[in-house]
Structures are given as structure tokens and as C-alpha cells.
NUMI-550554 format. One record per residue (C-alpha): chain; residue number from 1; residue in one letter; x, y, z. Coordinates in steps of 0.5 Angstrom, whole numbers, plus 2048, in hexadecimal, padded with zeros to 3 digits. Layout:
<loro><fise>A</fise><paro>NUM</paro><torlo>A</torlo><c1>X</c1><c2>Y</c2><c3>Z</c3></loro>
...
***
This chain:
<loro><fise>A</fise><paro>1</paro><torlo>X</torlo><c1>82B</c1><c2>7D8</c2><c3>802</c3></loro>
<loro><fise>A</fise><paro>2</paro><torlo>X</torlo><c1>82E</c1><c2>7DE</c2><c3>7FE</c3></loro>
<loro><fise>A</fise><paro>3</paro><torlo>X</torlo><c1>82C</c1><c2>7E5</c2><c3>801</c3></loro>
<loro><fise>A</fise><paro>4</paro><torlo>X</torlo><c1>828</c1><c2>7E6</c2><c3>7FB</c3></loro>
<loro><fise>A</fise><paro>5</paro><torlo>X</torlo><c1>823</c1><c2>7E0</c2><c3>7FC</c3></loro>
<loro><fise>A</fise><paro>6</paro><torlo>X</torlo><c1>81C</c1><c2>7E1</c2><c3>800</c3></loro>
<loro><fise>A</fise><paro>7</paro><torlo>X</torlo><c1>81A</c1><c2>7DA</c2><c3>804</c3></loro>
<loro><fise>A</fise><paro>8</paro><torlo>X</torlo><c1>812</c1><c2>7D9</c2><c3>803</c3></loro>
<loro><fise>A</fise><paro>9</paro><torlo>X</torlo><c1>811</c1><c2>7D3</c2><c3>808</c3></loro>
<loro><fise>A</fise><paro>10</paro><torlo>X</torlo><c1>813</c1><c2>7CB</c2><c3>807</c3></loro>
<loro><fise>A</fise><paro>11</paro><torlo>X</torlo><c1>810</c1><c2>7C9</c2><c3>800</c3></loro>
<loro><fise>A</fise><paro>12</paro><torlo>X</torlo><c1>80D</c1><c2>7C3</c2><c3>804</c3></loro>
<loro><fise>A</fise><paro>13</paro><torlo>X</torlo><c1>807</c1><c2>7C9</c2><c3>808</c3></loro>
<loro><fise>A</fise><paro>14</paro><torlo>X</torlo><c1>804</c1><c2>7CA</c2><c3>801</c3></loro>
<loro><fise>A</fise><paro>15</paro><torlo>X</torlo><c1>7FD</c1><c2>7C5</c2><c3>801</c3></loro>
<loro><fise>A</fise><paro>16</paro><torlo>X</torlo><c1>7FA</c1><c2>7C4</c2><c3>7FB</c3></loro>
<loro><fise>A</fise><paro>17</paro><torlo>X</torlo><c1>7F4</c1><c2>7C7</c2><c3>7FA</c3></loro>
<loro><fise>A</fise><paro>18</paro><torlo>X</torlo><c1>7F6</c1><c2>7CE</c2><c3>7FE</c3></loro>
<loro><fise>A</fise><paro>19</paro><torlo>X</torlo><c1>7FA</c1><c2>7D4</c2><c3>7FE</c3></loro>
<loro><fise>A</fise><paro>20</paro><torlo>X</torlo><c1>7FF</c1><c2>7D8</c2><c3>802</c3></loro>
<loro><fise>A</fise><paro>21</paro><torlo>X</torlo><c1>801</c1><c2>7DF</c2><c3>802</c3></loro>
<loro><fise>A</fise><paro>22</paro><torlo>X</torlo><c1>808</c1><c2>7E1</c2><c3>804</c3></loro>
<loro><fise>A</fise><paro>23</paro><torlo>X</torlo><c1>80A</c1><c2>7E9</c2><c3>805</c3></loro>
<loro><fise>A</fise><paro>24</paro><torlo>X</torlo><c1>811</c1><c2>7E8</c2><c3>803</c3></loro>
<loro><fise>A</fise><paro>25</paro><torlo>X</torlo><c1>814</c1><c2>7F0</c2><c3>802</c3></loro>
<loro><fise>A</fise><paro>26</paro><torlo>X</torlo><c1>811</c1><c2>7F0</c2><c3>80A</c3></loro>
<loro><fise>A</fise><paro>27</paro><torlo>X</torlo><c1>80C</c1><c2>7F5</c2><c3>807</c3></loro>
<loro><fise>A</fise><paro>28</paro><torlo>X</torlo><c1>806</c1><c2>7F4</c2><c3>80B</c3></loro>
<loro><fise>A</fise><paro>29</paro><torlo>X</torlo><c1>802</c1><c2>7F0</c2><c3>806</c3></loro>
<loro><fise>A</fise><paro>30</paro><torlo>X</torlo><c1>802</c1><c2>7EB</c2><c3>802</c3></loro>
<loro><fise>A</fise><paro>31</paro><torlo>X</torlo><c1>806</c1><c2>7EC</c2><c3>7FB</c3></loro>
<loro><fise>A</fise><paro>32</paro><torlo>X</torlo><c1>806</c1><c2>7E4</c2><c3>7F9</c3></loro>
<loro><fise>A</fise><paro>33</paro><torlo>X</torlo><c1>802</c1><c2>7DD</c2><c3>7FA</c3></loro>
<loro><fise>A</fise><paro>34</paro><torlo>X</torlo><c1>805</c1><c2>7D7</c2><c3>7F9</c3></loro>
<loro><fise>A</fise><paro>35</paro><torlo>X</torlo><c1>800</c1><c2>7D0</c2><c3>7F8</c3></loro>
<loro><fise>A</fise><paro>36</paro><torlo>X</torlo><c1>800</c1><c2>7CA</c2><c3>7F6</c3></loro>
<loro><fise>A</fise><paro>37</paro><torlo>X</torlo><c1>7FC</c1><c2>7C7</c2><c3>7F0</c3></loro>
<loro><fise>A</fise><paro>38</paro><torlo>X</torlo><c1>7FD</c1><c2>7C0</c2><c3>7ED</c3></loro>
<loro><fise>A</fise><paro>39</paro><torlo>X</torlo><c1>802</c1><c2>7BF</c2><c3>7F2</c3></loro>
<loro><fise>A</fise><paro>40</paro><torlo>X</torlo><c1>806</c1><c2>7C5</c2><c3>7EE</c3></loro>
<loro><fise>A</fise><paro>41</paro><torlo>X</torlo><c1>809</c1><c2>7CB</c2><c3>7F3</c3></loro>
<loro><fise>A</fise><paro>42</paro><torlo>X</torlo><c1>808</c1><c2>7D2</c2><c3>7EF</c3></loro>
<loro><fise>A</fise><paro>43</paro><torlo>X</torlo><c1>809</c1><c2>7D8</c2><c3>7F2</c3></loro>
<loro><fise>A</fise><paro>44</paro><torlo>X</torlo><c1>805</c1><c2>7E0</c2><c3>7EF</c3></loro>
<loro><fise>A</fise><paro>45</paro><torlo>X</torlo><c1>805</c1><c2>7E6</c2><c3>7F1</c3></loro>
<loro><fise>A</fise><paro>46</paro><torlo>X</torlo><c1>7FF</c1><c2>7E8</c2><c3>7F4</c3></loro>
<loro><fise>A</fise><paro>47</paro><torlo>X</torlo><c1>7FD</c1><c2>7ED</c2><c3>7F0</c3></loro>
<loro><fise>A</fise><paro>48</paro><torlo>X</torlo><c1>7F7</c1><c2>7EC</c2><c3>7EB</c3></loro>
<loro><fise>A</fise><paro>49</paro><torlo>X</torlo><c1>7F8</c1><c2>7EE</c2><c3>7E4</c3></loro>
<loro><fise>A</fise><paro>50</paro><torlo>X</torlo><c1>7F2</c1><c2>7F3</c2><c3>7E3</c3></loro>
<loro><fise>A</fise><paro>51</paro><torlo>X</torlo><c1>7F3</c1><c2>7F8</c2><c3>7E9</c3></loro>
<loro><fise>A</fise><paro>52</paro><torlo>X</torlo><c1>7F9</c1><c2>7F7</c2><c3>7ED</c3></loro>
<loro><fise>A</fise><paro>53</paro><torlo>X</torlo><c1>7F6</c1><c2>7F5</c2><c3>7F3</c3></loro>
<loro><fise>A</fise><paro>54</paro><torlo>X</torlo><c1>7F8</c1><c2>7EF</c2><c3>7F7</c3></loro>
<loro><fise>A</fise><paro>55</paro><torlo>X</torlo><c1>7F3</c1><c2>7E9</c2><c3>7F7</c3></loro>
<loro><fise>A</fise><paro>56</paro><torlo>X</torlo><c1>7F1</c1><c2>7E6</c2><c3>7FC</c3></loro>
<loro><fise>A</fise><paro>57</paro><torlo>X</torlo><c1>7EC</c1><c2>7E8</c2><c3>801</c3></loro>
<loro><fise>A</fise><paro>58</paro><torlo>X</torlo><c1>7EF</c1><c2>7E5</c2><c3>808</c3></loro>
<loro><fise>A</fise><paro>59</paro><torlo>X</torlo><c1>7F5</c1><c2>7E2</c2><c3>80A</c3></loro>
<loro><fise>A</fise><paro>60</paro><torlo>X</torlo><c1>7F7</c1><c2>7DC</c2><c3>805</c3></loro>
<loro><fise>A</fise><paro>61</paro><torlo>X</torlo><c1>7F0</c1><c2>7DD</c2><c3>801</c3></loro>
<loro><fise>A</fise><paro>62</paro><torlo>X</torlo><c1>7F2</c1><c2>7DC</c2><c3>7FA</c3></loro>
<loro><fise>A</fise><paro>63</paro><torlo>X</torlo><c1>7EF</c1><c2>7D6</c2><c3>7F7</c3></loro>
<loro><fise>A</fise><paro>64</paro><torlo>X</torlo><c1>7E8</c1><c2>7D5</c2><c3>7F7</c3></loro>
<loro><fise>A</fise><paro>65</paro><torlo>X</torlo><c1>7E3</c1><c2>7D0</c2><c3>7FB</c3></loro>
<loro><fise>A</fise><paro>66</paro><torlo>X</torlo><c1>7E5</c1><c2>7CA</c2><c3>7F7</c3></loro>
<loro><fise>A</fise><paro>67</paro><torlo>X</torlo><c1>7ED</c1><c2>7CC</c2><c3>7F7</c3></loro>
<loro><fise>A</fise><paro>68</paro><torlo>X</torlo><c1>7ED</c1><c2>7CB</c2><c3>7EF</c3></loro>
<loro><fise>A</fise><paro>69</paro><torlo>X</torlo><c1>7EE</c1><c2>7D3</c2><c3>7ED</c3></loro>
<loro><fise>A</fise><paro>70</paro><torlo>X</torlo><c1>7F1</c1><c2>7D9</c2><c3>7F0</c3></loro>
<loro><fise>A</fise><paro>71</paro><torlo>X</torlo><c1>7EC</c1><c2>7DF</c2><c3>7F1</c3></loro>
<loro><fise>A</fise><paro>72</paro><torlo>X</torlo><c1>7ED</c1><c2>7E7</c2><c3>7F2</c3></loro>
<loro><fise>A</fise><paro>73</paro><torlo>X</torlo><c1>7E7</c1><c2>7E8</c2><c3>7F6</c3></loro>
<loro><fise>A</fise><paro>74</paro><torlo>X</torlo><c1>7E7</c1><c2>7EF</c2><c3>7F5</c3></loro>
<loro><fise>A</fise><paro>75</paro><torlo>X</torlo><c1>7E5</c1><c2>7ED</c2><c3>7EC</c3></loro>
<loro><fise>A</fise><paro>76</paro><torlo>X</torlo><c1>7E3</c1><c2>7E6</c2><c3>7ED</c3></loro>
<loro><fise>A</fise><paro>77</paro><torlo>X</torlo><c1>7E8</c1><c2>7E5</c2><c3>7E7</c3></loro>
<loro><fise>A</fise><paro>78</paro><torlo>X</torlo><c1>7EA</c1><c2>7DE</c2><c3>7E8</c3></loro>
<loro><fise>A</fise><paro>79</paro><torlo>X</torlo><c1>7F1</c1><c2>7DB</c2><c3>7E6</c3></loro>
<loro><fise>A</fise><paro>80</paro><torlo>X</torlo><c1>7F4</c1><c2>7D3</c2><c3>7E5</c3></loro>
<loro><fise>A</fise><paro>81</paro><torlo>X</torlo><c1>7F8</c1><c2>7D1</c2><c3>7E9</c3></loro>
<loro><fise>A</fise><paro>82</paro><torlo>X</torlo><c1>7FE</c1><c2>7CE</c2><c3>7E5</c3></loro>
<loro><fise>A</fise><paro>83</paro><torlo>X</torlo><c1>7FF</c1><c2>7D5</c2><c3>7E0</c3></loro>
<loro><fise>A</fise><paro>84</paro><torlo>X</torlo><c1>7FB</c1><c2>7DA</c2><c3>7E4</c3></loro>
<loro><fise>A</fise><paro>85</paro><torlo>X</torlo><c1>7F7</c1><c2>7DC</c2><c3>7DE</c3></loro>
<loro><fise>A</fise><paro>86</paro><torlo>X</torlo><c1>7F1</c1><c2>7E0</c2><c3>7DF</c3></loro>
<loro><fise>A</fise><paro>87</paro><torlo>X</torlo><c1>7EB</c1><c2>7DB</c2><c3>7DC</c3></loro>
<loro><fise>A</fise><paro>88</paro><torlo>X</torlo><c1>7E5</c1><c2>7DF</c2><c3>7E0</c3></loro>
<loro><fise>A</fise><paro>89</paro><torlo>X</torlo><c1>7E3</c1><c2>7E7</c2><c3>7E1</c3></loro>
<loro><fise>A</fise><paro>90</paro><torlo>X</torlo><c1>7E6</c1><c2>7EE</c2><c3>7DE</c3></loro>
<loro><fise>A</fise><paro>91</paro><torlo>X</torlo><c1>7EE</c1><c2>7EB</c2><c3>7DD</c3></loro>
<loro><fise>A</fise><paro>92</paro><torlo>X</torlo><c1>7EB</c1><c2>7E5</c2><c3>7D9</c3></loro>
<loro><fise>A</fise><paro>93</paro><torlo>X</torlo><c1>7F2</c1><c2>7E3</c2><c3>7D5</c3></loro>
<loro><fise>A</fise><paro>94</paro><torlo>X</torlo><c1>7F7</c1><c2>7E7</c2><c3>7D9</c3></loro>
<loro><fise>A</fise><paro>95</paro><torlo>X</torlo><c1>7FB</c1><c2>7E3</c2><c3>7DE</c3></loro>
<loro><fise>A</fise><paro>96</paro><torlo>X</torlo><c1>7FF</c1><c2>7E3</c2><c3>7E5</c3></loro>
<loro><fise>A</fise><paro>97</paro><torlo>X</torlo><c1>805</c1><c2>7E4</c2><c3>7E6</c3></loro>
<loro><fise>A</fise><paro>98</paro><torlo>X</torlo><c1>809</c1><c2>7DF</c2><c3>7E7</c3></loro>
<loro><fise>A</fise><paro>99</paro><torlo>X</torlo><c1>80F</c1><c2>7DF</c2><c3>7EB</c3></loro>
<loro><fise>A</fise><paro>100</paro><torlo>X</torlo><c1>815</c1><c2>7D9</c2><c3>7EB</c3></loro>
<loro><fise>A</fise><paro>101</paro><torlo>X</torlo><c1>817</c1><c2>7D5</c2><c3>7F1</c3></loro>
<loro><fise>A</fise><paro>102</paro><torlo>X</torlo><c1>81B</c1><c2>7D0</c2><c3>7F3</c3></loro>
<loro><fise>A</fise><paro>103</paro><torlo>X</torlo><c1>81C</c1><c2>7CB</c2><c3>7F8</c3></loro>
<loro><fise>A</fise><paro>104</paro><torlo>X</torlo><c1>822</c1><c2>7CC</c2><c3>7FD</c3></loro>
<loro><fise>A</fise><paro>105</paro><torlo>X</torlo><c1>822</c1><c2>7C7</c2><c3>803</c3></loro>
<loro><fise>A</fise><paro>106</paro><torlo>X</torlo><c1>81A</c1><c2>7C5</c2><c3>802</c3></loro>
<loro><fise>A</fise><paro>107</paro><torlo>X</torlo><c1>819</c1><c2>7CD</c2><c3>803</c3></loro>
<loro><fise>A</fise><paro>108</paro><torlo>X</torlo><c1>815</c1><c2>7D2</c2><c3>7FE</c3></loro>
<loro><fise>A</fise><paro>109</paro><torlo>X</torlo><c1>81A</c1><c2>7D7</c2><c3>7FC</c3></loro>
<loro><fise>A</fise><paro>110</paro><torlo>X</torlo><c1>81A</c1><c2>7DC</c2><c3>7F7</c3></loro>
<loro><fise>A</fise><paro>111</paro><torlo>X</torlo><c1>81F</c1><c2>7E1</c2><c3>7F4</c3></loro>
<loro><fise>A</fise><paro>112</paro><torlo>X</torlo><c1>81D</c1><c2>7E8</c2><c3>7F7</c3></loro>
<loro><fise>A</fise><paro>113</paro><torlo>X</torlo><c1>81F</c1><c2>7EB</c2><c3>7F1</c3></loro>
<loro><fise>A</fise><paro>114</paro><torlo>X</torlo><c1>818</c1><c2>7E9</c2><c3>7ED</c3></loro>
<loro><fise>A</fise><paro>115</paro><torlo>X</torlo><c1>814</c1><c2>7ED</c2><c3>7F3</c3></loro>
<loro><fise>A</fise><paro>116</paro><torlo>X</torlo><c1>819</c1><c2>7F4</c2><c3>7F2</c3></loro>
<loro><fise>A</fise><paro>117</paro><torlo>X</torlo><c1>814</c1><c2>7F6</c2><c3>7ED</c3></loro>
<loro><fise>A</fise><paro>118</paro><torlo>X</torlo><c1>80E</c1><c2>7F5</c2><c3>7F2</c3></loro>
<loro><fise>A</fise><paro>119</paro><torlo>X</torlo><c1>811</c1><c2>7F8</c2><c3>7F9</c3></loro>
<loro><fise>A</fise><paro>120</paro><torlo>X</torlo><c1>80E</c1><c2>7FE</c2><c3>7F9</c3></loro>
***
């Protein structure tokens, strides 16, 4: 793996239905989450599209009870799994942002390049 590519976790640690989030720049919190939806992996930056302010409210607590949306708890504001539309609350229409990943030896990697925006 190159220098630039930023390892999450194995693709196969990802269950359907939960998310995780991961503190790639070693900033102390966590800047991304990764999930897996209809057996389709995404990943986004953990940052809700109305204020900026991270979404979970605990370790790993994206989603909710039922696993079919993510959900900032500081808003209520609810997104879909697949494109990270906000269907719910005061960001109705905005959206996550999505990152791009691949897959490198059943790993989760991302290109550190995508997060440079984020690390402060």
C-alpha cells in the first residue's frame, strides 16, 4: 500500500445493518464511518450537512434502531444508507459526504488525500 492510502479495517468486519467509525488522521474523534447496506460497503465523512457537528452519539452510533438510516442525534435529521440523502430534519434534501475507497487485500483503504480538507 502507498504512503498516501489510509487502511480502516478488513471489508469483512463491516455487518450489515451497523456502523463504524474510524479516527484515520489520529485526531482523537472520529472523522469517518463506514457501513454496510444491501451488502454494499460506503464510507462518509462524519459530519452532518446542517451544522458540522459529528453524528453519532457514542462509539459506533450512526444508525438507527432498526439499521436502515443513519442518523445525527445532535438534529434528528435522518439519511439513507446508499446515498446519504437527508430524508428527515433541517437538512432535508442536503446530503453526506461520501468518500471513495477500494479494496486492497480484503482491507478497507482510503486515499488520505480526500480527508486533507478535514484535518483540522
Amino acid at each position: 500500500m502507498s504512503h498516501e492510502a489510509l487502511v480502516l479495517c478488513r471489508l469483512d468486519e463491516l455487518v450489515e445493518g451497523q456502523a463504524r467509525g474510524f479516527d484515520p488522521l489520529g485526531t482523537g474523534k472520529d472523522s469517518v464511518f463506514a457501513l454496510r447496506h444491501d451488502g454494499e460497503v460506503r464510507v462518509y465523512r462524519n459530519s452532518c450537512p446542517h451544522l458540522e457537528v459529528r453524528l453519532e452519539y457514542r462509539k459506533d452510533r450512526f444508525l438507527s434502531v432498526d439499521g436502515r438510516q443513519i442518523v445525527c442525534y445532535a438534529h434528528g435529521a435522518r439519511f439513507l444508507p446508499d446515498s446519504g440523502l437527508c430524508v428527515y430534519g433541517p437538512c432535508l434534501g442536503d446530503s453526506l459526504s461520501a468518500l471513495q475507497w477500494h479494496a486492497e487485500a480484503d482491507w478497507l483503504v482510503l486515499e488520505a488525500d480526500q480527508l486533507e480538507a478535514y484535518a483540522s
